[in-house]
C-alpha positions as CSV (number, residue, x, y, z in Angstrom):
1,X,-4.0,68.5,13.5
2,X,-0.2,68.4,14.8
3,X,-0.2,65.2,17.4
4,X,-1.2,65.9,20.3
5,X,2.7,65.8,21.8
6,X,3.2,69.0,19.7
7,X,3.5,72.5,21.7
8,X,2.6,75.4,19.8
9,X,3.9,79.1,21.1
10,X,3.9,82.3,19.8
11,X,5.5,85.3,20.4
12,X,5.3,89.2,19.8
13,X,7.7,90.7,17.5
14,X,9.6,93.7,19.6
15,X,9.2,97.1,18.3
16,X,12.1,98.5,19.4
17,X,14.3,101.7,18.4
18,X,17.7,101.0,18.1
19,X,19.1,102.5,21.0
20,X,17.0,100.1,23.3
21,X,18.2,96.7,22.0
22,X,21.3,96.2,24.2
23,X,18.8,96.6,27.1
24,X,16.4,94.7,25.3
25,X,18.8,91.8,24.6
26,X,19.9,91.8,28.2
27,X,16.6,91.6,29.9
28,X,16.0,88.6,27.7
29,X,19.3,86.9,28.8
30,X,18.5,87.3,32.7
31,X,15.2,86.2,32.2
32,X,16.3,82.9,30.8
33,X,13.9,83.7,27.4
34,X,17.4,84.0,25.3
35,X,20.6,82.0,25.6
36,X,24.1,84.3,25.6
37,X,24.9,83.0,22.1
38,X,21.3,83.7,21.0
39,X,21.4,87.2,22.5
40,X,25.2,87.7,20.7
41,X,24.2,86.7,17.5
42,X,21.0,88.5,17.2
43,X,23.2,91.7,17.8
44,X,24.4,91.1,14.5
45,X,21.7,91.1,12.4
46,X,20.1,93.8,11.1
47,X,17.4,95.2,13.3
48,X,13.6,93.8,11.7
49,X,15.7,90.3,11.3
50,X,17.0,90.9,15.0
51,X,13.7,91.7,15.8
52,X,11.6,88.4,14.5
53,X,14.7,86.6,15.0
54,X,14.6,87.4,19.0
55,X,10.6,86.5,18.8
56,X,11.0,83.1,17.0
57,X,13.7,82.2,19.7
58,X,11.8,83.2,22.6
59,X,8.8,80.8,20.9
60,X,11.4,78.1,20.4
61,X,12.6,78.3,24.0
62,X,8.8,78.7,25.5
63,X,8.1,75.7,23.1
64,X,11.0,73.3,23.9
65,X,10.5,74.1,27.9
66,X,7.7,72.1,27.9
67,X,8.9,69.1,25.9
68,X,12.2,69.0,26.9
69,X,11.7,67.7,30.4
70,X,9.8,65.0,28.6
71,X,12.3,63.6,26.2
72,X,15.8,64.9,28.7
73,X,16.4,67.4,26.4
74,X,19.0,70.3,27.9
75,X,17.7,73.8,27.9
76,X,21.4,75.3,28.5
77,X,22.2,75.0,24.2
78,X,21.7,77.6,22.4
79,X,19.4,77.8,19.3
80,X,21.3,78.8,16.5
81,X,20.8,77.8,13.0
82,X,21.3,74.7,11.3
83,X,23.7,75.2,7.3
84,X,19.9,75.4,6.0
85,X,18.8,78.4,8.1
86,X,16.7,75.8,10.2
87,X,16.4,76.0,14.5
88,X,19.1,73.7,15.4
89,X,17.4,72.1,18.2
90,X,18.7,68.9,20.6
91,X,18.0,65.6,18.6
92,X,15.8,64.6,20.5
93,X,13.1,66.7,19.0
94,X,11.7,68.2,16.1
95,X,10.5,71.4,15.8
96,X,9.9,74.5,13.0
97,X,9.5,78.6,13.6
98,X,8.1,80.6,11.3
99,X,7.8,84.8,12.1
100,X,6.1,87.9,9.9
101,X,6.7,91.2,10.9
102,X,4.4,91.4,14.2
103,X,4.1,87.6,15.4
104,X,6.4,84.7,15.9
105,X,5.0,81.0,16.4
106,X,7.0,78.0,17.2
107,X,6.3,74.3,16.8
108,X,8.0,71.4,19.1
109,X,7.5,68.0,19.5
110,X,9.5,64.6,20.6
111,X,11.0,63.1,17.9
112,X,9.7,59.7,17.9
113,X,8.2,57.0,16.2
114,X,8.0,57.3,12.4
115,X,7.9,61.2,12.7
116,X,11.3,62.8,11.3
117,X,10.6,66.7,11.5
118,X,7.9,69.6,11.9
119,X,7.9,72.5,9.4
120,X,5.5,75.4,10.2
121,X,4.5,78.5,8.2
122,X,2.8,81.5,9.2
123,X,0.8,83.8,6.8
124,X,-1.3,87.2,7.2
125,X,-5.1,86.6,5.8
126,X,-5.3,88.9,2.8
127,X,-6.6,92.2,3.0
128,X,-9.0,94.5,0.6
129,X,-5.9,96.3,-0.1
130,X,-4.0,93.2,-1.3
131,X,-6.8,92.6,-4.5
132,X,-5.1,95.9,-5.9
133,X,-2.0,93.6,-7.1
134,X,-1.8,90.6,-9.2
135,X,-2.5,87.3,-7.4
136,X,0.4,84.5,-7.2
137,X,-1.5,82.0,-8.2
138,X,-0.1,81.0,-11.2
139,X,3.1,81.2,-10.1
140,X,2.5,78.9,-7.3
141,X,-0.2,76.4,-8.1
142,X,0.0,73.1,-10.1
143,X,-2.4,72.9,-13.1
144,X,-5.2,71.4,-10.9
145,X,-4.3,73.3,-7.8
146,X,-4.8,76.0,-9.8
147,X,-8.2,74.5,-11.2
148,X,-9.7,73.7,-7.7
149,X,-8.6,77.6,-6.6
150,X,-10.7,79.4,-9.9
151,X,-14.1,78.2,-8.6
152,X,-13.8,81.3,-6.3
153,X,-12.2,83.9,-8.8
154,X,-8.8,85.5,-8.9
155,X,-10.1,88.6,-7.6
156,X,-12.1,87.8,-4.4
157,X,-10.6,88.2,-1.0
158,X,-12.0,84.3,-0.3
159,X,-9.7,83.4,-3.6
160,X,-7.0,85.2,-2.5
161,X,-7.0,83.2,0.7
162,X,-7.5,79.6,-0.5
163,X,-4.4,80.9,-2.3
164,X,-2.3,82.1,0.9
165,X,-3.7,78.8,2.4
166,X,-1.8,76.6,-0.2
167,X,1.6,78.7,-0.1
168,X,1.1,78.6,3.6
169,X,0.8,74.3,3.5
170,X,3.8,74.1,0.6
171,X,6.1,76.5,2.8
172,X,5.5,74.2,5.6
173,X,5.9,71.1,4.0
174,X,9.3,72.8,2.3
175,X,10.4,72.7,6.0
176,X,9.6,69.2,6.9
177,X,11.5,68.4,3.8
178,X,14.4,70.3,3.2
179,X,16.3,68.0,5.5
180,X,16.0,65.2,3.0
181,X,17.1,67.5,-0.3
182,X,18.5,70.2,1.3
183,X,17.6,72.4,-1.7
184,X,15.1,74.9,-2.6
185,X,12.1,73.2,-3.5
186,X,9.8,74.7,-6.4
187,X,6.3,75.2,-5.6
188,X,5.1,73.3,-8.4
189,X,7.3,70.1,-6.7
190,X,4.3,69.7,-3.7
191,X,1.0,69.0,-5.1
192,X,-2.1,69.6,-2.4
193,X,-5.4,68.1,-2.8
194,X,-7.4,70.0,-0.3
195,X,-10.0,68.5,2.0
196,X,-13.0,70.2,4.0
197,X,-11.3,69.2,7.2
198,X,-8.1,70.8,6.6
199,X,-6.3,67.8,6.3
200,X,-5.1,68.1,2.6
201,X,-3.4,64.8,0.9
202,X,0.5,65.9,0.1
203,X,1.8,64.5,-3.2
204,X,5.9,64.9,-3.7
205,X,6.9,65.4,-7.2
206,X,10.5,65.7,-6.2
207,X,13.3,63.6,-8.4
208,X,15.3,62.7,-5.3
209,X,15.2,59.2,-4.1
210,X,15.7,60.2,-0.6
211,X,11.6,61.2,-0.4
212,X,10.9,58.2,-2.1
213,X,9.5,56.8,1.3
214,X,9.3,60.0,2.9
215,X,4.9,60.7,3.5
216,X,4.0,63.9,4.5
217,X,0.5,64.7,6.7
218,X,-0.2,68.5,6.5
219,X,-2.8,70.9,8.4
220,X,-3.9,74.6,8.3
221,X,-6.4,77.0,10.7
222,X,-7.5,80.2,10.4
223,X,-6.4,81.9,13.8
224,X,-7.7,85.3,14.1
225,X,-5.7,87.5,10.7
226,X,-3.1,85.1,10.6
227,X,-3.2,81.5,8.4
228,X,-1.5,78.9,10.1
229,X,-0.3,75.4,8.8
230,X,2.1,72.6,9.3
231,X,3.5,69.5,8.5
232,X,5.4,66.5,9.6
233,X,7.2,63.9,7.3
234,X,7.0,60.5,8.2
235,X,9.6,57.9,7.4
């Protein structure tokens, strides 16, 4: 599990039709649940990014309004992004979003100790429909990921999702990552040995020397249709 400092929020991705935004936008600002620059930057993008973009800021804020008070973080920055695409939150803290087209979920926590960031991932579980097109699983997995994944089948909606579950835990471990290599990491780079408490051990196979003393402890849940996991790198 995330430590127990971590706050967790989610948010519901706004179906809105185009011609309601600006209200939208400006409902959001007087409520305090989007910053100005937040609100004016979101205007720009087109409207399903506005529209997870909006949700994964209104988690982020929901989030860091808990922990800030904690750490003396401000609340009056906006949360704009980082030259990797990341949240760029106060120093102070850590924290991930991860959004799919109905449902945004945030993760927060102080940034202390030997924890250096949070990266988060959300996934939908897979559907009937979804067996109707080739799996990834080859074009994710290691050699014995890939092994450990076959004892339920390619074709079973249980396979499918011990699949999901392992892009889920290598997208989130991308995250808690990228700040040390800032550059796209290949899937076969994280190696997961899965454990029956969800608690998988995280092997780097990455060249770079800056992960050379970089550990990584990783999580998932199953939370209704939705996969969820995390992780934090330690230093």
């Amino acid at each position: 599990m995330l430590r127990e400092n971590t706050v967790v929020t989610r948010a519901v991705v706004p179906d809105v039709p185009d011609e309601g935004w600006d209200d939208l936008l400006d409902r959001a600002v007087g409520s305090g649940s989007l910053h100005p620059l937040e609100a004016s930057f979101a205007r720009g993008l087109p409207a399903p990014r506005r529209a997870t973009f909006v949700a994964g800021r209104q988690a982020l804020r929901d989030a860091l309004s808990t922990v800030a008070p904690v750490v003396g973080a401000s609340l009056e920055a906006p949360i704009l992004r980082t030259h990797r695409g990341a949240p760029a939150l106060p120093s102070v803290v850590t924290g991930s979003v991860s959004h799919k087209r109905t449902l945004a979920m945030a993760a927060v926590a102080p940034r202390g100790g030997t924890l250096q960031h949070i990266g988060l991932d959300l996934e939908r579980r897979p559907q009937a429909d979804d067996l109707r097109r080739p799996s990834i699983a080859r074009k994710i997995l290691t050699g014995r990921e890939f092994e450990y994944v076959q004892q339920w089948g390619d074709d079973t909606l249980v396979g499918r999702e011990h699949v999901l579950v392992h892009f889920a835990l290598k997208e989130a471990v991308y995250k808690a990552i990228d700040p040390f290599v800032e550059r796209y990491v290949r899937f076969t780079e994280v190696e997961l040995e899965m454990a029956g408490d969800g608690r998988p051990e995280v092997t780097l196979l990455l060249p770079e020397a800056s992960v050379a003393d970089v550990r990584v402890e990783a999580g998932w849940r199953l939370d209704g249709e939705w996969i969820v996991a995390w992780a934090e790198s330690h230093r």
